[in-house]
N, C-alpha and C positions, 0 to 999 in steps of 0.2 A: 429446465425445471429443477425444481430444488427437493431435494426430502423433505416429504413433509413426516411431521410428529405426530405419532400416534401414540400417547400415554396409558393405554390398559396394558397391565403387565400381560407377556407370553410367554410361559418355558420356554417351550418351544414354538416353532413355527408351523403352525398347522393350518393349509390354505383353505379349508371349509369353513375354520371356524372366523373367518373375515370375510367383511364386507367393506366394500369400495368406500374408503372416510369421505366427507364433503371437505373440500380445499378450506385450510381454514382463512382469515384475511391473511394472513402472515404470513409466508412457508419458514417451516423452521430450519435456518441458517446458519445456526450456533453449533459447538462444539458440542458433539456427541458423549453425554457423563451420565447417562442411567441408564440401567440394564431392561429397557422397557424396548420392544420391537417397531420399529421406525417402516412404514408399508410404502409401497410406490408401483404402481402401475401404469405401465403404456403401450399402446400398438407399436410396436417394431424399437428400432433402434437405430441410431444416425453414428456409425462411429465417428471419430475423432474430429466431428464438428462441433461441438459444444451445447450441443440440443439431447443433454441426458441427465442424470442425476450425480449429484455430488453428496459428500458428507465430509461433515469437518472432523477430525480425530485426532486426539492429545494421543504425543508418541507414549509408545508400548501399549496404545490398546486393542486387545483383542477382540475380534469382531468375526460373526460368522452373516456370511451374508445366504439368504434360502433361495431360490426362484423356484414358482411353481409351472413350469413350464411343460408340463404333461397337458394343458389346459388347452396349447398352443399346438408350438413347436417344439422340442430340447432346443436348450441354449447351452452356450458356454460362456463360465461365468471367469472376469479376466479385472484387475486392478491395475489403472494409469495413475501416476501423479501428478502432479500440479508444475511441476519444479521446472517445465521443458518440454526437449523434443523438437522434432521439426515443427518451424514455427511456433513455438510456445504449446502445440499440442500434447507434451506429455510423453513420459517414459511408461512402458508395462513395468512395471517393479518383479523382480527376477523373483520365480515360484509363484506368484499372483494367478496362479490360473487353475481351471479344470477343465474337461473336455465336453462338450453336451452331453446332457442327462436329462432324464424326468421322474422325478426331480430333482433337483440339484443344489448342490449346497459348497461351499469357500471360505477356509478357514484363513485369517492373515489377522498379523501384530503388525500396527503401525509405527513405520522405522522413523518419523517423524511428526513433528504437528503442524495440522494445513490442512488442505484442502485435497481429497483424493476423489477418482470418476469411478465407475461402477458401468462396465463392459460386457452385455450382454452379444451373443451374436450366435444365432437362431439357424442362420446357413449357410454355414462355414465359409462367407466371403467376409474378412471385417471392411474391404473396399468399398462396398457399394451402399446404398443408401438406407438398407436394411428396414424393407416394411414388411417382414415377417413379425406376427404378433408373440410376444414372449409370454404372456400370460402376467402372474403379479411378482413380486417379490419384495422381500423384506431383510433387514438387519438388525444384527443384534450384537450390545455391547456384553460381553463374557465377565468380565474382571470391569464391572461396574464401580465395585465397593474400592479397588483399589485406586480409580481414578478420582481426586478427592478435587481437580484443580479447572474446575469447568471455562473457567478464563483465563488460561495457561500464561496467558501477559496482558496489561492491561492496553487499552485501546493507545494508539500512538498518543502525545502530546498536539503533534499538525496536521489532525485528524480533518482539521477543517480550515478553507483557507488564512480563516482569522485569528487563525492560531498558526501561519506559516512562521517556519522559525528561518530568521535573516543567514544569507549565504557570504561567508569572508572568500575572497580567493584565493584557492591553492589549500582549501582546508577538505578534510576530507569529511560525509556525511555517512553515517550508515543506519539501516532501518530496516522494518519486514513488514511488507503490507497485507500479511494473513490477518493479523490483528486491528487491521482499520477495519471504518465501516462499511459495508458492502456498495453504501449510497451514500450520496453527501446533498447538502444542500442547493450546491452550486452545481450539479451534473444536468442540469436542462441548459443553465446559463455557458458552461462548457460548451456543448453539443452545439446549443445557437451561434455561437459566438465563431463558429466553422471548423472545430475540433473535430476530423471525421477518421482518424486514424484508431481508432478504438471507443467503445462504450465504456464512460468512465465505470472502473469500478476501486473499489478498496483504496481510493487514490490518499495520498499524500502530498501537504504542502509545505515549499517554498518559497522567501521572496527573497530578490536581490535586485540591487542597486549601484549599477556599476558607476565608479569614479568619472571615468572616461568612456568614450565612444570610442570603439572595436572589436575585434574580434577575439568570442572567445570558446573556448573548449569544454562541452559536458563531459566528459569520460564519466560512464559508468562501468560497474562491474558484480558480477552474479554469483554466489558458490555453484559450485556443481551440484552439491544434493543440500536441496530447502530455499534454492535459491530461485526469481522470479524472471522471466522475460520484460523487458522495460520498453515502454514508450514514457518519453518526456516534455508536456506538453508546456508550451512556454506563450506563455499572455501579460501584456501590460493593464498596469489599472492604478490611479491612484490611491486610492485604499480596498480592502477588502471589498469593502459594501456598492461598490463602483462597478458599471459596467465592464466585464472581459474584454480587450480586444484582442484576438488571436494573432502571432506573432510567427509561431512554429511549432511543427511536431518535430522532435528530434530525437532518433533509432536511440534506441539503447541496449545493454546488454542482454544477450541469453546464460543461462545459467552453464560455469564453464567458459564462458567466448566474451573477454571484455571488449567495449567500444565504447568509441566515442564520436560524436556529430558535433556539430559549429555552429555558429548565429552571430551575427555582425547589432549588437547591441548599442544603443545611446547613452551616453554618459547621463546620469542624472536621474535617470529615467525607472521606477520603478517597475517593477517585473515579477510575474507570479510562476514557477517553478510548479508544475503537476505529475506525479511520480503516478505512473499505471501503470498495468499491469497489460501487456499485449495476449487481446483475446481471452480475458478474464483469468490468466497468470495472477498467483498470490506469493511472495517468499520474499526474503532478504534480498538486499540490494546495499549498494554501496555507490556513491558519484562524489567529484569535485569538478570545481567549475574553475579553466586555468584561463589566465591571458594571455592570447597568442599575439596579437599586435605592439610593439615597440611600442615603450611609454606608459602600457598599462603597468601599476604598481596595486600593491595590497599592503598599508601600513599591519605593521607589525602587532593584533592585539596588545600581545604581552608590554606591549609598552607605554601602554596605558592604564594608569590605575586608579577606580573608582573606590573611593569607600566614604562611609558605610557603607554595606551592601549585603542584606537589606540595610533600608533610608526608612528617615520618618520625615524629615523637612530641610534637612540640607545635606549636600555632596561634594569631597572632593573630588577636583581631577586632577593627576598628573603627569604629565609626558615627559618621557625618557628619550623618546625618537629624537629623528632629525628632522623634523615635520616641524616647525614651529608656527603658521599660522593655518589657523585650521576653523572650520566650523565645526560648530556641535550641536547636534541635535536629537531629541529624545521624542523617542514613535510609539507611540500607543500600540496594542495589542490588532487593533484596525489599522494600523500603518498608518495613523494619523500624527504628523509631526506636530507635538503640543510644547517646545520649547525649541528656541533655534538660539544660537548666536556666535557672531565671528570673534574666535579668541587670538587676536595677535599676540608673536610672540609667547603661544600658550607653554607654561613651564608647569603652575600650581594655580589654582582656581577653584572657586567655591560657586556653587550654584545652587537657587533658592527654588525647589520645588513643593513649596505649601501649594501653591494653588494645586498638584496634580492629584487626584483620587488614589486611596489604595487598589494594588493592581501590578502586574509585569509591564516592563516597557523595556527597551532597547536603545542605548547612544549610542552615537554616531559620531566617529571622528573624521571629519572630509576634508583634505588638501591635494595638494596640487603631486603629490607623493602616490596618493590612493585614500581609502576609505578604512575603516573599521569601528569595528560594529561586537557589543559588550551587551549582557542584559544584567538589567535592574529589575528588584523589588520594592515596592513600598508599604511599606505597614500602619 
């Protein structure tokens, strides 16, 4: 269950003067930036299974959190983060705590921005499954006026699959998926599709296309503090709007502890890359996708050069490599290839794109070498 928003202003936290709000459709998700008291109530408490409240908070804000737990039990009131833990459940963040009280109140400055849990625990086991009732509680942001940035970064670019951005091999990607959206459009079709290694959430997208058939290497990796627990889920599909075929789940990093998992890939073969978070994990992340089978290559972007760029109606291209006969192909934003053709002996070439709409698209240079992969604009 998520905090929900309650917008009457409160000094303070005074539990008489509240009544139980009606759930609104929404629950508020967003990055906590007015100094207005945020309520939540529930019978007991479930630690460190993921059946409790969260709240989003841009670092250095100050937040007092109340419980009115004389109503109840005394609870003790304790702050986890997001970043970790065994199994992706979270660190206590060191002084995050007070001891039961009725009623009780916890002062804490957020050392980062993301997602942090709110740990109640009513009697004194946090093991067990905790259905002692804590009564209600509420938070509140202190240093409102100084928090001017309610959308601390804006929403990723491959927020959604149709916007995955193409993967080169042996390049490195890095991203934070606090600031994706908590749902995407495609998380049923996910789910269907046989992805059961977690509930998509905050995901992020990739596509890649490898040259050739083989084996190749996710290695990801997580900072220690802000960083996420990863599952990376891997589906074919000809373009965005195409049915998912599920392919694999592949382990990924904990925040701290880099790794990396395999998948025996087809040349040719398009492939959607889904970055989650294990167990509702949100933070930074980093992967490159390497080729471990003999033969597999990655032409050298740099050695290809388009311009204009941005185009209005025509493009050169020219290659520097040692690749000289190659396909090239230009993929819509839906992974829809809307220009194809075999350039022998490609060195300098011109290619006529009037028919394409203004819009982002990506080339593709494919030989017998490897792939690579360039994005374009058109104006």
């Amino acid at each position: 269950m998520e905090a929900y928003s309650q917008c009457t202003p409160q000094a303070t936290y005074v539990p008489s003067a509240w009544a139980e709000p009606s759930a609104p459709a929404t629950p508020y998700t967003g990055f906590m930036c007015i100094g207005h008291d945020t309520l939540f109530t529930r019978a007991g408490w479930q630690y460190y299974d993921g059946d409790g409240y969260f709240v989003n908070l841009i670092a250095g804000s100050d937040i007092t959190i109340y419980t009115d737990s004389c109503t109840a039990s005394p609870a003790s009131l304790t702050i986890v983060d997001s970043t970790g833990g065994t199994g992706g459940q979270g660190n206590i963040i060191a002084g995050a705590y007070v001891a039961a009280a009725c009623p009780n109140s916890l002062n804490f400055i957020a050392p980062y921005s993301g997602k942090y849990f709110i740990v109640y625990d009513a009697d004194n086991n946090c093991l067990n499954l905790g259905s002692v009732a804590i009564g209600s509680s509420a938070i509140k942001l202190n240093n409102a006026s100084s928090i001017t940035n309610c959308t601390p970064f804006p929403a990723p670019a491959n927020d959604s699959i149709c916007n995955a951005i193409p993967v080169t091999v042996g390049t490195m990607y890095s991203e934070n998926t606090t600031y994706a959206s908590a749902t995407d459009e495609r998380d049923a079709d996910v789910v269907g599709s046989g992805f059961a290694c977690s509930l998509p959430n905050n995901t992020l997208w990739y596509s890649f296309t490898p040259a050739v058939s083989g084996d190749y290497e996710f290695a990801s990796d997580a900072p220690l503090s802000g960083g996420s627990s990863l599952w990376l889920g891997l589906f074919n599909a000809p373009t965005c709007v195409d049915p998912l075929v599920y392919v694999d789940c592949l382990e990924g990093a904990i925040p701290g502890t880099p790794w990396a998992d395999t998948a025996s890939l087809t040349g040719g073969v398009n492939y959607y890359i889904m970055i989650d978070g294990f167990s509702g994990a949100i933070g930074a992340f980093s992967f490159t996708v390497n080729a471990l089978s003999t033969g597999i290559n990655e032409i050298n972007a740099k050695d290809f050069s388009v311009y204009p760029n941005p185009f209005t109606d025509l493009i050169t291209v020219q290659n520097s490599s040692i690749a000289q006969n190659i396909n090239v192909e230009i993929v819509n934003m839906v992974g829809q290839v809307v220009y194809k053709e075999q350039k022998n002996n490609l060195v300098n070439a011109t290619i006529d794109t009037k028919s394409l709409a203004k819009g982002v698209y990506f080339i593709r240079f494919i030989s017998n070498e490897g792939i690579a992969t360039k994005k374009l604009i058109k104006q």
